[in-house]
C-alpha positions as CSV (number, residue, x, y, z in Angstrom):
1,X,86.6,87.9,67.4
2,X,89.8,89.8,66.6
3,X,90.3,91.8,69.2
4,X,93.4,93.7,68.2
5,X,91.4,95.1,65.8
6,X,88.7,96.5,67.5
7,X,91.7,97.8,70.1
8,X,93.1,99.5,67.0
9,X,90.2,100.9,65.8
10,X,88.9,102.5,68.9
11,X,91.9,104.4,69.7
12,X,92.0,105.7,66.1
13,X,89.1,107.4,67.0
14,X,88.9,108.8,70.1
15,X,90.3,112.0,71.3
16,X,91.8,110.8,74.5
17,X,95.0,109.7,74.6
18,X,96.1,105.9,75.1
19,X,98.7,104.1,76.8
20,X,99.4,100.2,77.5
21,X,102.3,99.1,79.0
22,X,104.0,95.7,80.3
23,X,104.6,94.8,84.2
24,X,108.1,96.9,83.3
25,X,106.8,100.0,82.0
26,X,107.6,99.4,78.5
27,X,105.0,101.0,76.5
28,X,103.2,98.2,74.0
29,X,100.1,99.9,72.7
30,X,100.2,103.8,71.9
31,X,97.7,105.5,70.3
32,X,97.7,109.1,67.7
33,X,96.0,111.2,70.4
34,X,98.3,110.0,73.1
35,X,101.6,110.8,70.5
36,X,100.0,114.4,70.0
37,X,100.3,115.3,73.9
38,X,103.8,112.9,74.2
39,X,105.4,114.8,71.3
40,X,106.3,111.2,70.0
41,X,105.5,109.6,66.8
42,X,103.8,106.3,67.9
43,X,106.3,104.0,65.9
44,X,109.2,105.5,68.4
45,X,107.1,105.4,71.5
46,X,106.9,101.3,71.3
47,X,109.3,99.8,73.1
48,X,110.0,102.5,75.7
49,X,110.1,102.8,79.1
50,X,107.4,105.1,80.9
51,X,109.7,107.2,82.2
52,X,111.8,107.6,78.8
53,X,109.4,109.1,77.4
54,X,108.4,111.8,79.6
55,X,112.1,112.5,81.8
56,X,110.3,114.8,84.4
57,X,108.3,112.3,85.9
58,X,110.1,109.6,88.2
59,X,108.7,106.1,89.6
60,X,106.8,108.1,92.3
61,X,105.3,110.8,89.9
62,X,104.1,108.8,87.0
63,X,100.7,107.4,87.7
64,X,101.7,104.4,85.6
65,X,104.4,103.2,88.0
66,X,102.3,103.5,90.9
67,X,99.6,101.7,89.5
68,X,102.4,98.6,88.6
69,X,103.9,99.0,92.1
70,X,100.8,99.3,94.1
71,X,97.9,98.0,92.1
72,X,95.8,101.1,92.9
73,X,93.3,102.0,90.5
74,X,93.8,106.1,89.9
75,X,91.0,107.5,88.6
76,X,90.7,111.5,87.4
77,X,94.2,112.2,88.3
78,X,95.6,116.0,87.4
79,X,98.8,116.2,86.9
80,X,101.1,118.7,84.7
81,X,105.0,117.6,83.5
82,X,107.2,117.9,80.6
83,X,106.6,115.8,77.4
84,X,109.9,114.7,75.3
85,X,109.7,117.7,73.8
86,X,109.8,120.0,77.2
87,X,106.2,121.6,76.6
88,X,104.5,122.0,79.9
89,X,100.6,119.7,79.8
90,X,98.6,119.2,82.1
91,X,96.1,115.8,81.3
92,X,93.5,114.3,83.7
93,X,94.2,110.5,83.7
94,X,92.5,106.9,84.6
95,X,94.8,104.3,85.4
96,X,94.1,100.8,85.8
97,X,96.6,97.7,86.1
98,X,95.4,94.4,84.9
99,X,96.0,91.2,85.8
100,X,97.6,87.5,84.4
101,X,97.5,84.7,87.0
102,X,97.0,86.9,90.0
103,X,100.1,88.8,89.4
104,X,100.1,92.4,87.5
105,X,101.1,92.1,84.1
106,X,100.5,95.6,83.2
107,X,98.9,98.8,83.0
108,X,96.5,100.8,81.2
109,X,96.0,104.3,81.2
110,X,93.3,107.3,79.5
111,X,94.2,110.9,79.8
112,X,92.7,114.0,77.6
113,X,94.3,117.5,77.8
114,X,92.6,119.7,80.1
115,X,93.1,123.0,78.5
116,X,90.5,121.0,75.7
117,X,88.0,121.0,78.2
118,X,88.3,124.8,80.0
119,X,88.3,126.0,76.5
120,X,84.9,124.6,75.8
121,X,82.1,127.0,76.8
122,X,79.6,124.2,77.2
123,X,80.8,123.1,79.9
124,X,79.3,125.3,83.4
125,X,81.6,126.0,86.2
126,X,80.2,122.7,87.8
127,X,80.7,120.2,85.1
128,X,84.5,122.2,84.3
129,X,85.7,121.0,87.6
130,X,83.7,117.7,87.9
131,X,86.0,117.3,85.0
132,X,89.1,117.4,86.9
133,X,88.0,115.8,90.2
134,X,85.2,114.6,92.2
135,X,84.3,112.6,95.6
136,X,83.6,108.9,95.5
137,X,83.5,108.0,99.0
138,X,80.9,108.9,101.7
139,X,81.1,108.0,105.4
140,X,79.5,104.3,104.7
141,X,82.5,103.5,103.0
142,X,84.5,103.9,106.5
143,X,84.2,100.2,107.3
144,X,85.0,98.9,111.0
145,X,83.2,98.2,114.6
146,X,86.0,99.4,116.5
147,X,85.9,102.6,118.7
148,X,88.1,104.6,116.7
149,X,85.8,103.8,113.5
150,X,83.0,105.1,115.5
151,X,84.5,107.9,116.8
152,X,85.8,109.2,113.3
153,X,82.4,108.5,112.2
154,X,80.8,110.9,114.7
155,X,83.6,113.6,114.2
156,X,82.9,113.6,110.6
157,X,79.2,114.6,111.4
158,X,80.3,117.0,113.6
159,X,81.9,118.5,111.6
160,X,81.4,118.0,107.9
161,X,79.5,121.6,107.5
162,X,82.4,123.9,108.9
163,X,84.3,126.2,107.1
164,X,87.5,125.3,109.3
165,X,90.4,123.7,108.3
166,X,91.3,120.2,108.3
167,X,94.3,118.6,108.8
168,X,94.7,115.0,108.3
169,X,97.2,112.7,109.4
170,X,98.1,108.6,109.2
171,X,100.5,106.0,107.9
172,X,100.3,105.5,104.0
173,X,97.1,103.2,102.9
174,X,95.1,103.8,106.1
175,X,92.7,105.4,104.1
176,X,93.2,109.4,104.8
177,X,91.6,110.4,101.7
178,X,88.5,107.8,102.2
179,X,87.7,110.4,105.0
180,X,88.5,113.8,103.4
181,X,86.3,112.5,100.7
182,X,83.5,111.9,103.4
183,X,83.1,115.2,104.8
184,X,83.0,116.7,101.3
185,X,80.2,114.7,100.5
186,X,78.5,115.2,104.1
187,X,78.7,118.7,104.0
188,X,76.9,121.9,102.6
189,X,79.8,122.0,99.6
190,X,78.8,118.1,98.4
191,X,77.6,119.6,94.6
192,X,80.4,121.9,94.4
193,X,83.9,120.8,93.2
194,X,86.2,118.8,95.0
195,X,89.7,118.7,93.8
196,X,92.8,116.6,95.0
197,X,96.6,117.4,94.7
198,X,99.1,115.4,95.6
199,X,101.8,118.0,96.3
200,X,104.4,115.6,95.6
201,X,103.1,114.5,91.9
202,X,105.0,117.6,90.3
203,X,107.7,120.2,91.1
204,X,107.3,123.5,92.9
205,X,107.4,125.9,90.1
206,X,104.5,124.0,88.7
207,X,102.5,123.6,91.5
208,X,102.1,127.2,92.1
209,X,100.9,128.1,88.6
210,X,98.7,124.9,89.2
211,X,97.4,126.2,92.4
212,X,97.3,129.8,91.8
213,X,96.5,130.0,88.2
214,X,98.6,132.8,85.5
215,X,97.6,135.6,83.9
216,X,98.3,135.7,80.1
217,X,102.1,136.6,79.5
218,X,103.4,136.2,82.8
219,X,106.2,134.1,81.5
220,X,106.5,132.5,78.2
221,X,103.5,130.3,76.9
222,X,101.5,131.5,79.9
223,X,97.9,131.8,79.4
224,X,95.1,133.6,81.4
225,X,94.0,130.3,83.2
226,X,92.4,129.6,86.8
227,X,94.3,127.1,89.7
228,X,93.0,124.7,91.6
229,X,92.2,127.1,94.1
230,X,89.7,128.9,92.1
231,X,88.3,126.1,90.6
232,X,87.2,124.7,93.8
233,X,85.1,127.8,94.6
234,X,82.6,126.6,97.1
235,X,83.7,123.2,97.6
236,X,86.8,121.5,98.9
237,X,90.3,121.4,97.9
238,X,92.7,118.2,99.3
239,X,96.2,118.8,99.5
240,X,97.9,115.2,100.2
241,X,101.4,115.6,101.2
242,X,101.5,119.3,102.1
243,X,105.1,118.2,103.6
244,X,106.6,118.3,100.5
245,X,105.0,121.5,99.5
246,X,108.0,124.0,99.1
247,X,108.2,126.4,102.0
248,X,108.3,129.7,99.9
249,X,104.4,128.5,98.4
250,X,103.4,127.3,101.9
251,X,103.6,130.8,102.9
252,X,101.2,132.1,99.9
253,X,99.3,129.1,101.5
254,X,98.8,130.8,104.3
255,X,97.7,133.8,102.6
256,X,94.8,132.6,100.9
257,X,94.0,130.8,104.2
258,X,93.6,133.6,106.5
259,X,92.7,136.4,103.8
260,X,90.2,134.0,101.7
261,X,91.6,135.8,98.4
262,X,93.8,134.3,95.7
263,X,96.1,135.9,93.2
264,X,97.1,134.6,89.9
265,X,100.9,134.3,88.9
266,X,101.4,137.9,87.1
267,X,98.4,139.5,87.9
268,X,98.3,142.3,90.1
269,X,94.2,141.8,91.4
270,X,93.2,139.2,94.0
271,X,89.9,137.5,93.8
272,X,87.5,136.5,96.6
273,X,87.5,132.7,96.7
274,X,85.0,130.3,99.3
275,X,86.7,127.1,99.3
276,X,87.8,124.8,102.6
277,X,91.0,123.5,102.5
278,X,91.8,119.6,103.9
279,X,95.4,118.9,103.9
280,X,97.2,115.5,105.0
281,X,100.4,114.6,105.4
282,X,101.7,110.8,106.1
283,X,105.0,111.5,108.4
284,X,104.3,113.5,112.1
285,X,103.3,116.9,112.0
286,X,106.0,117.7,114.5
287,X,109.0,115.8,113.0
288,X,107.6,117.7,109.5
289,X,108.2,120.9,111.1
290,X,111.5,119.9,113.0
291,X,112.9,118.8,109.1
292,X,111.8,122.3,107.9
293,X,109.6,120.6,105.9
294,X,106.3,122.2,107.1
295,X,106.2,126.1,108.2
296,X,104.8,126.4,111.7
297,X,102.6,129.0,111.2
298,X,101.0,126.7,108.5
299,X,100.4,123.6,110.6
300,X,98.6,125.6,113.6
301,X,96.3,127.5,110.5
302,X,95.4,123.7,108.7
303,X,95.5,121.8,112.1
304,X,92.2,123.6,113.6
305,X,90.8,120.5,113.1
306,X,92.6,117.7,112.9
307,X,92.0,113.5,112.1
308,X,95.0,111.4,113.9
309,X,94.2,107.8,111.5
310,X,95.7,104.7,113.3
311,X,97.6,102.3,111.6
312,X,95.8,98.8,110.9
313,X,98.0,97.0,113.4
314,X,95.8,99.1,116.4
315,X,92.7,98.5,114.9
316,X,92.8,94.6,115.2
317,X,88.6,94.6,116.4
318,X,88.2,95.4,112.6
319,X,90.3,93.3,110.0
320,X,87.5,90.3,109.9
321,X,85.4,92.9,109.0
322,X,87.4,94.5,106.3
323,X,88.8,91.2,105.4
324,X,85.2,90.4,104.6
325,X,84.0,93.8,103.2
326,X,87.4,93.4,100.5
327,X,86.3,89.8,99.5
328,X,82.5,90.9,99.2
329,X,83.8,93.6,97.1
330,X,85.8,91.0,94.5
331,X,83.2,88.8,95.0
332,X,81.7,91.2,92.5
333,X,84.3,92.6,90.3
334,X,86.0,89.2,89.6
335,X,82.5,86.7,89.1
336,X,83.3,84.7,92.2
337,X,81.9,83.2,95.2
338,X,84.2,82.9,97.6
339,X,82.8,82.2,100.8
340,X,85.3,83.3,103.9
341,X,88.9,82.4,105.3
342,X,90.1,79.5,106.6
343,X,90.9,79.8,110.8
344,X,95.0,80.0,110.0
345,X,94.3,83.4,107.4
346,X,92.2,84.8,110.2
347,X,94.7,84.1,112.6
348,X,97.8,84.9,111.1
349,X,95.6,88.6,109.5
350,X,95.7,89.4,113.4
351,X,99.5,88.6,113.6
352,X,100.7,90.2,111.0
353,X,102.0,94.1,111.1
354,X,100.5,95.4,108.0
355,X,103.3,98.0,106.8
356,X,101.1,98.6,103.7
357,X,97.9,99.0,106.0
358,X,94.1,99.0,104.5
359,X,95.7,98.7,101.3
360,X,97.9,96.5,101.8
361,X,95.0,94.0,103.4
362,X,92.7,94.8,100.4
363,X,95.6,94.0,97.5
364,X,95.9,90.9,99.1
365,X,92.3,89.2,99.6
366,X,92.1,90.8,95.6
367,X,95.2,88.5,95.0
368,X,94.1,85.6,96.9
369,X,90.4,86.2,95.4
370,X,92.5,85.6,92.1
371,X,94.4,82.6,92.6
372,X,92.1,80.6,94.9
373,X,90.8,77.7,93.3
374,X,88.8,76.5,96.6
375,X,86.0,78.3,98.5
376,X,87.4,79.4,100.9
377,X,90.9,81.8,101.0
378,X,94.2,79.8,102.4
379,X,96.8,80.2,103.6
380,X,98.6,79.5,99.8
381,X,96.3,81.6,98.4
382,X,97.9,85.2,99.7
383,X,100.9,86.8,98.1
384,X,104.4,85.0,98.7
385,X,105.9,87.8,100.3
386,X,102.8,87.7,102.9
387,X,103.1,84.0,103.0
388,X,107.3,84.4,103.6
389,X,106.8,86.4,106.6
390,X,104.2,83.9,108.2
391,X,106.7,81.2,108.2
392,X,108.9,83.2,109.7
393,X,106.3,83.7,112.6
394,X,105.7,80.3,113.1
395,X,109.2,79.9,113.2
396,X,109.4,82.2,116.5
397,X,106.6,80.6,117.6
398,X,108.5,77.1,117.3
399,X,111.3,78.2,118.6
400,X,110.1,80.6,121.6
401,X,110.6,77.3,124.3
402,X,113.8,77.8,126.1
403,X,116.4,79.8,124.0
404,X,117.7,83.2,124.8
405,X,115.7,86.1,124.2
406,X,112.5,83.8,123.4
407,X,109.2,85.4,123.3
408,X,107.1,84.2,125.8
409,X,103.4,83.5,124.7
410,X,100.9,83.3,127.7
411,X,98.4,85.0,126.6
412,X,96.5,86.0,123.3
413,X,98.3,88.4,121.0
414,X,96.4,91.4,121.2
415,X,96.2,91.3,125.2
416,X,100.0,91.3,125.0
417,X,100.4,94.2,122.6
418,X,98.0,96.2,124.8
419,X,100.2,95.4,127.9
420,X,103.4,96.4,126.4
421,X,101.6,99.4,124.8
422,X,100.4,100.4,128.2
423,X,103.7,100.5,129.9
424,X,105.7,101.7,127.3
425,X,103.4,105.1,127.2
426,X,102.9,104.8,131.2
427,X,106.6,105.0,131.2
428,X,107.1,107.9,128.7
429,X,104.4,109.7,130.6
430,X,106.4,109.3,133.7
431,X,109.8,110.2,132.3
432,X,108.5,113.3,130.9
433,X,106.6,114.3,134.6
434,X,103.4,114.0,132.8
435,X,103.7,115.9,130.0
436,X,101.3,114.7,127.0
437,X,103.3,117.2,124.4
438,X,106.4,116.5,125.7
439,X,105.2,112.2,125.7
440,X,103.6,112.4,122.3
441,X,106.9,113.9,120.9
442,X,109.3,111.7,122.8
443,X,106.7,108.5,121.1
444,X,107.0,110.4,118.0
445,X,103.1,110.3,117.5
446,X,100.3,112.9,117.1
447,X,98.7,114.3,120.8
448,X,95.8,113.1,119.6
449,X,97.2,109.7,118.9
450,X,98.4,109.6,122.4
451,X,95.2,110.8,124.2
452,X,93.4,107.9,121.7
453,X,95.5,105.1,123.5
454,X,95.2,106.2,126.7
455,X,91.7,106.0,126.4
456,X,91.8,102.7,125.1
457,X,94.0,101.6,127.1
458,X,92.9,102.6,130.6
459,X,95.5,104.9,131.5
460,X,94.3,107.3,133.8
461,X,97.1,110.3,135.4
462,X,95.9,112.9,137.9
463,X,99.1,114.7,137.0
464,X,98.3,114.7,132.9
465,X,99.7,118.5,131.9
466,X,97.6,120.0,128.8
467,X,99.7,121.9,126.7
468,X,98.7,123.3,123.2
């Protein structure tokens, strides 16, 4: 079967726009509709890099880098820039990397102009914004049997029907937008729209039209066109990374949020909108606001309810069953039947600090789910840079008999992380008379955070100071 030919012939035919491109970013496959939204003619898009061919975007921005860099699978992504030719679109894209030996060889992505789809009057205010995002993940999804799953769990429940405010914060890949998604599709709002912006994907200038909509001939080109904000009347709109929203539009922010009206860019008339905001941000709330990168005002509006996600390192009662969950789940997708981990993956899972977090954990079983030829996952079966840095544990571990500065293993590794955990806070809380804000800031992590370990870790002070 030629497949080339069937490629060829069924993006000559569709109306959504087609990239493939190598492990580099150099576009290889590049189809009509694609060229009528890149302002390229196909022959002169081959060969490119990504980022070439649309010069607004950067390795952060473009959905097709992140998807080489990080393996993620994006899927209805929004997103506005500037083509070669400098005219503002905005697409809704699917990316998907794909694989050659266990290692990403490239990437694949489907977009369509959204203006084609607002301009169709087929389509009811439902499907128009199911369109441009929806919620995949429920509160099943949140996988773990520690404490802090349950209790995030419960809070969700508690409450998913509120009109309040959510604020969101945690490490990169710990899964913040797993649990926004959940309490949209727990709540009241689950058949309405929900819509996500990252707030870094795309300048300031264009975020605000995004968010705010235009009215016709507010500045050249500009249509009469909804934002996000109005398109997610009655359900939920996720802000990720309100840190780098710019601080002049986190003060119309506010607006919206303590008026409940919106106003598009040119138009004089504000219009009613029901629609419950859930921000998230993946540096501390406090250091954000130190930077003057978040308004202060802002955070105590978004932060009436608030989600402090640990990092996967602190939630060591659930990586064999996350490990397990991940392997299930490729299990599937890749026609395998692996059957577990050997004791040394288990083992050195526990040891290991997990920059990356969740994610990281779940690119790695999908790698080793690749390149195992056993049935069971080894050691040699997860990524080299993994494997690197567990040689260089065993080498501490060798070497931790009599030399200077040795670590000193008595005990099992997660009874000495508590320990030293437990003093270092009991400490802080001591230098700073008892102070959690004061504690929290000094340990540069959320209150919440703080109050979280304490609890965990049996800290109990009769002199604890509550300060908001």
């Amino acid at each position: 079967m030629d497949y080339k030919n069937i490629l060829k012939l069924i993006s000559e035919n569709i109306s959504s726009g087609l990239f493939i491109v190598n492990k580099e970013g150099i576009v290889v496959f590049y189809n009509q509709s694609a060229n009528d939204l890149a302002g390229l003619n196909v022959e002169n898009a081959i060969g490119k890099h990504m980022l070439e061919i649309f010069p607004k975007l950067t390795e952060e921005t473009s959905t097709i880098m992140r998807a080489l860099t990080t393996g993620e699978v994006i899927k209805n992504y929004v997103q506005n820039y500037y083509n070669y030719q400098m005219k503002l679109v905005t697409i809704l894209s699917n990316t998907v990397p794909f694989y050659e030996n266990g290692e990403i060889a490239g990437a694949i992505e489907i977009f369509s102009d959204v203006d084609q789809y607002k301009n169709q009057n087929k389509y009811n205010k439902k499907q128009e914004c199911n369109i441009i995002d929806r919620a995949y993940y429920t509160i099943d999804d949140i996988v773990g049997v520690s404490q802090f799953v349950n209790d995030i769990k419960l809070k969700i429940k508690k409450i998913a029907d509120s009109k309040s405010p959510v604020l969101v914060y945690g490490e990169t890949g710990t899964g913040k937008e797993l649990i926004v998604q959940s309490i949209h599709n727990l709540s009241k709002r689950r058949d309405n729209p929900f819509i996500a912006q990252n707030c870094a994907a795309i300048p300031a200038t264009l975020l605000e039209s995004m968010l705010f909509g235009t009215a016709l001939g507010s500045f050249t080109g500009a249509k009469d066109s909804k934002g996000l904000i109005e398109a997610a009347d009655g359900g939920t709109l996720f802000l990720d990374e309100i840190n780098s929203m710019d601080i002049m539009l986190q003060a119309k922010l506010l607006r919206v949020l303590q008026e409940g009206h919106v106003r598009r860019i040119g138009e004089n008339k504000t219009r009613f909108v029901d629609v419950r905001i859930i921000t998230a941000l993946n540096q501390n709330p406090y250091k954000a606001i130190e930077e003057g990168r978040l308004r202060n005002d802002l955070y105590y509006r978004l932060n009436v309810i608030n989600f402090s996600i640990l990092p996967l390192r602190e939630r060591s009662e659930d990586l064999e069953v996350l490990s397990y969950y991940f392997l299930n789940e490729f299990n599937r997708v890749l026609n395998k039947n692996i059957k577990g981990f050997t004791d040394d993956v288990i083992e050195f899972f526990r040891s290991y600090s997990w920059p990356g977090n969740i994610r990281e954990l779940r690119h790695s079983i999908e790698h080793a789910v690749n390149m195992t030829e056993k049935g069971v996952i080894a050691i040699e079966d997860l990524p080299k840079y993994i494997d690197i840095n567990h040689k260089d544990a065993d080498e501490i571990r060798e070497n931790s008999g009599g030399e200077k500065n040795a670590i000193i293993i008595n005990a099992p590794l997660n009874e000495m992380m508590n320990e030293y955990e437990r003093k270092i806070i009991s400490e802080s809380l001591k230098k700073n008379d008892y102070n959690v804000l004061k504690t929290s800031k000094g340990l540069d992590i959320p209150r919440q955070t703080l109050y979280y370990k304490m609890e965990k870790l049996g800290i109990r002070v009769d002199k604890r100071v509550e300060q908001a």
